[in-house]
N, C-alpha and C positions, 0 to 999 in steps of 0.2 A: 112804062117800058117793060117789053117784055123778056124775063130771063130764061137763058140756052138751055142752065139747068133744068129749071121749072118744064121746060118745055122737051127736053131728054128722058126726064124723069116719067114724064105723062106717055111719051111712045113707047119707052122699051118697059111699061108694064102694061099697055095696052097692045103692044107687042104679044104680052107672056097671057094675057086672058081668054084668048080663042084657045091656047095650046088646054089652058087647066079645060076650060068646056069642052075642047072634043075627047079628051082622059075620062071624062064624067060620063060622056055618052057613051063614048064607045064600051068603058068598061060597069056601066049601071052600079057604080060602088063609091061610099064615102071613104075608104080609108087613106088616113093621110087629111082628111080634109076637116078643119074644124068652122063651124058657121058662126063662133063666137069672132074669129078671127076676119070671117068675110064679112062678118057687120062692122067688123071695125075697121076695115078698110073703107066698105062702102060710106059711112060717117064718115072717113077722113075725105073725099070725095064731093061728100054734102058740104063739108065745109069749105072744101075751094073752089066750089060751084056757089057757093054763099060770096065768098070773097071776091071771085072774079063780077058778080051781078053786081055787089053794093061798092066795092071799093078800086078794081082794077077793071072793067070791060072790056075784054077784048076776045081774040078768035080761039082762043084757048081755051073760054068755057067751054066748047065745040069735046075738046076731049077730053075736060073732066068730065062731061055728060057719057061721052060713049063707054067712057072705063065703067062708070058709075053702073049705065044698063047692061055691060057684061058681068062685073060680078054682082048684080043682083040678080041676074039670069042663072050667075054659078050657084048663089043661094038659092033659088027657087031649083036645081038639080040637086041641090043636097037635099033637102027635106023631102022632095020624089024620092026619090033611091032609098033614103034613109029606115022612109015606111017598107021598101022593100027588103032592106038589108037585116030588119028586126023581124020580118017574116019567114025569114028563107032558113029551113032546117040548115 
C-alpha cells in the first residue's frame, strides 16, 4: 500500500531540486552547497529505490529515480564550479 506521506515527501523535494539546479547555473558558484550532504541525500534515495525494487514495487520508484538524477546532476554542478570557484582570483 502506498503511503500520502511517502509520496508528499518525494514531490515537494523533487519539487525544491530544479529550483537548487537552476541557482547552480545561473550563478556558476558553490556557496551554501555542501556535496557531503548531496551524497547523502542521494544514498538516502539509493536506498528507497532499493526498497521499492526488492520489497514494495510500485510507481513510486518512478520518483525516487527522478530525485535521485537531479541531485546527482546537482553533484556533478558542484564539483564543475567547484574547480572553478578555487581558480577564480
Amino acid at each position: 500500500m502506498k503511503s500520502p506521506f511517502e509520496l508528499g515527501m518525494l514531490i515537494c523535494f523533487g519539487l525544491s531540486w530544479p529550483f537548487a539546479i537552476y541557482k547552480s547555473i545561473k550563478t556558476k558558484k558553490t556557496a551554501g552547497k555542501s556535496p557531503v550532504f548531496l551524497g547523502v541525500i542521494a544514498l538516502g534515495y539509493v536506498f528507497g529505490i532499493c526498497h521499492k525494487i526488492i520489497v514494495l514495487p510500485d510507481w513510486v520508484l518512478l520518483l525516487y529515480c527522478a530525485n535521485f538524477l537531479m541531485v546527482s546532476f546537482d553533484i556533478f554542478l558542484y564539483f564543475r564550479y567547484s574547480r572553478r570557484d578555487n581558480h577564480t582570483p
